[in-house]
N, C-alpha and C positions, 0 to 999 in steps of 0.2 A: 214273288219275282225270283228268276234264277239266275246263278251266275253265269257268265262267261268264258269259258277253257278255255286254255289258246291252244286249241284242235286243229290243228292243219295236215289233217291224214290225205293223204290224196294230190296234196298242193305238187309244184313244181318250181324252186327257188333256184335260182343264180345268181351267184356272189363273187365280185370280182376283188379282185388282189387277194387275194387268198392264201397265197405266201406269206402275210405279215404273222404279227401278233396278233390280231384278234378277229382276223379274217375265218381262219382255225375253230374259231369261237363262236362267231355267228352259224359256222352253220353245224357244229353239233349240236347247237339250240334248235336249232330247226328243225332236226334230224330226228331230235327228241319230240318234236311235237309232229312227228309222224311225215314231215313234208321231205320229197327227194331230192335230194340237193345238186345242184352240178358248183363243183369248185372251180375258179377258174383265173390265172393270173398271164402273164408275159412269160414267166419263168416255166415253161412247159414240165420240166421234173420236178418243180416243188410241187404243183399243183396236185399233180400223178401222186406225189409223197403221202401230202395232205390226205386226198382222196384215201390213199391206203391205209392210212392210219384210222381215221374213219371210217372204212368200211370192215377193220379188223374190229373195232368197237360195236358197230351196229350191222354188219353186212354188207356186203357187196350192192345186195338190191338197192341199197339204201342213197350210192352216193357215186359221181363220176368225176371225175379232173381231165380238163382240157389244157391248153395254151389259147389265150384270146388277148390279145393284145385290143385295148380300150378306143386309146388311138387309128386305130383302123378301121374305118364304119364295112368298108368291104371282109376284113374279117368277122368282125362281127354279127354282120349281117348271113357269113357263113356257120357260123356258130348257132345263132336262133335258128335254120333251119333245120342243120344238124336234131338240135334239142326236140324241135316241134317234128321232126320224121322219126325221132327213133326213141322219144319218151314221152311230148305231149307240149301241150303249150305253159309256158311259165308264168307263173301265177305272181310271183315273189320275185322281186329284182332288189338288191341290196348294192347299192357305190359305194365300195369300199377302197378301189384302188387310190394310191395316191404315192407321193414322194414328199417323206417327211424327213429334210433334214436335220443333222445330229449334231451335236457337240460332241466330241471325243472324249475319253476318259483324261487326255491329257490338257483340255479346255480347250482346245484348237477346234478348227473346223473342216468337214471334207469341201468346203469352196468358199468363193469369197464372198461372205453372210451381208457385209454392211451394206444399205442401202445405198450409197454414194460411188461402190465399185461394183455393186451385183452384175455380173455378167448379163445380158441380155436375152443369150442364148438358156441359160440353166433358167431364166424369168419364163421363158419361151415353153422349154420342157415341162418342168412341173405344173405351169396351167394346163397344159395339155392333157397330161395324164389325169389329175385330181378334179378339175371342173368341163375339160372338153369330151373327156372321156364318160363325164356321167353326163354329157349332156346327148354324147353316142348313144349310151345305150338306152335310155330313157326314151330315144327317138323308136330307136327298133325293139326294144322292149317293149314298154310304154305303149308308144302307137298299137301293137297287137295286141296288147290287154285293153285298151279304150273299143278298139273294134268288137273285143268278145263281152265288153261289158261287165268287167271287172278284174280286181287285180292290184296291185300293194306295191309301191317304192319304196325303199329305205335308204336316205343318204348319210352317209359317214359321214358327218362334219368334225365339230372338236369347238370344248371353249374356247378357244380361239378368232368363234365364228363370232361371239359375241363380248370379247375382251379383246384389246391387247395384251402382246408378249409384256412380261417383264422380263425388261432384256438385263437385269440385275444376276438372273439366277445363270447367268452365263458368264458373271463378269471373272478376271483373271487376274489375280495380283502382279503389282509389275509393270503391267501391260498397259500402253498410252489408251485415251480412253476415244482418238478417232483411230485403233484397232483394234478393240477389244470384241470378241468373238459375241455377234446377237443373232434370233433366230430371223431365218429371211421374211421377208415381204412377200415371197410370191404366197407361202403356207397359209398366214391368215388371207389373203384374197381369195384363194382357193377355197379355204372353207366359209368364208364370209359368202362366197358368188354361191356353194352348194346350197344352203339355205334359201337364197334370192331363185332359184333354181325351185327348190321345194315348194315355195311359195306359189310362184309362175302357174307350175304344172299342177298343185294342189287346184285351184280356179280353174285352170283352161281345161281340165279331165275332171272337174267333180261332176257331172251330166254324163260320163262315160263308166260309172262305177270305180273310178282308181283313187285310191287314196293315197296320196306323195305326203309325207312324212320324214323329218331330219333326227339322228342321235348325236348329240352332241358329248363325246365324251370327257373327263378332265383326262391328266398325268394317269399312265398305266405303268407300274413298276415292272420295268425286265431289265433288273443290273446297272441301272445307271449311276455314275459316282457319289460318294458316299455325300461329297458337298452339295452336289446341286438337286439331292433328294433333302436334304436337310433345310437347304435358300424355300423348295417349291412346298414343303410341307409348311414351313412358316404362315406360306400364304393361302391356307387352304384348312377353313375351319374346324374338319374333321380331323385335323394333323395328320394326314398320310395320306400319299397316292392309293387309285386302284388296282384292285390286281385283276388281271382279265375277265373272269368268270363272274364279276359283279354287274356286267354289259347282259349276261344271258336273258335276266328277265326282261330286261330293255327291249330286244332283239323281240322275242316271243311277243310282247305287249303287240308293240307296234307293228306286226306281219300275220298277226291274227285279228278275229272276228271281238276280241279284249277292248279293240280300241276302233271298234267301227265306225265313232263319230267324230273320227281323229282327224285332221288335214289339216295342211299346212303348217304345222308346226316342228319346233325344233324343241327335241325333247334335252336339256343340259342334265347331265349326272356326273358333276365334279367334285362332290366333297364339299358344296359350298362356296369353290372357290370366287365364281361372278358373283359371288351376293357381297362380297366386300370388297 
């Protein structure tokens, strides 16, 4: 018996939010396993940045950056055309976009996190971008891979999708404990609903050749303060966050022919952290 590569020379992947941290990251994995990537976020110049940066590593042939706002099924739906007229049809969808908010360095927050004041409207946005958004493009994605009879999803979720926050690793000396800065409620719905999401379309497209599949990632370190990497490491059996490039083989597994009896599932890579 032989093994499996994850050979994907010829494929056609699109990756939204592509701007973040490890947006960047999914698709030089991909890129490496031969597939053309179109990068693609809201932020029309990062995307372009990304792309450049990428294609000074592997080539121009290799990789495009658009503006595609997730939210918009009428741009989007102008985007997959774009792609299927002037490169091919896409093999590889990856939901990566979303709205992850932050603790500050100074333990504050950019909105108001508690459950009891969360604005309705910031409740409003971030489902939009993180689960309605991959429920966009999954429809116009998706649907065109079920029609050609094959074809790979990959949603971005997060431990999250299958923990609660500890809202400890945010707490703030001082500070009364109904204001003390936690992470919001809309984040884990959002990645709780992408899996519910994964699942759905795993079943309703496995007769269509697509296989829908979730990466669950833990803590990725980029800078965060010295305390609340110390609080999250405590709780996380390996004692330390990830650093982005440990997602890569994740990424490859699960968008190649590696993992072709894969669906519906959410694949966790946190350090251990849910198993305690």
């Amino acid at each position: 018996m032989t093994s499996v590569s994850p050979d994907l020379t010829g494929e056609i992947a699109l990756i939204t939010g592509c701007a973040g941290l490890l947006g960047p990251v999914h698709a030089d994995a991909l890129i490496r396993c031969g597939t053309f990537v179109v990068v693609t976020d809201i932020d029309e110049e990062r995307a372009r940045e990304t792309a450049h940066r990428l294609a000074d590593e592997h080539g121009a042939h290799k990789v495009i950056g658009l503006r595609m706002d997730v939210t918009d099924h009428a741009g989007v739906s102008a985007v997959h055309r774009r792609v299927l007229d002037e490169h091919g049809c896409v093999g590889i969808l990856v939901n990566n976009a979303a709205i992850d908010p932050k603790v500050d360095s100074e333990g504050g927050v950019r909105e108001m996190s508690r459950f009891e004041h969360f604005p309705l409207a910031q409740w409003e946005e971030q489902i939009r971008v993180g689960l309605t958004g991959a429920f966009v493009c999954c429809q116009i994605f998706g649907t065109a891979m079920a029609a050609k009879g094959r074809g790979v999803i990959v949603n971005i979720a997060s431990d999250l999708s299958v923990i609660g926050p500890d809202q400890r690793l945010y707490r703030r000396d001082g500070v009364a404990d109904g204001e003390q800065p936690v992470k919001p409620v809309s984040y884990s719905v959002t990645k709780t609903g992408l899996v519910g999401l994964t699942r759905y379309l795993a079943t309703y497209w496995a007769d269509k050749g697509v296989r829908v599949n979730a990466l669950s990632p833990g803590g990725v370190f980029a800078g965060q303060p010295p305390v609340f990497v110390d609080r999250l490491q405590q709780l996380i059996p390996m004692q330390r966050m990830a650093v982005p490039n440990e997602y890569v083989g994740a990424i490859q597994f699960l968008c190649s022919d590696a993992s072709r009896y894969m669906t519906g599932q959410n694949l966790v890579i946190d350090g251990g952290r849910s198993v305690w």
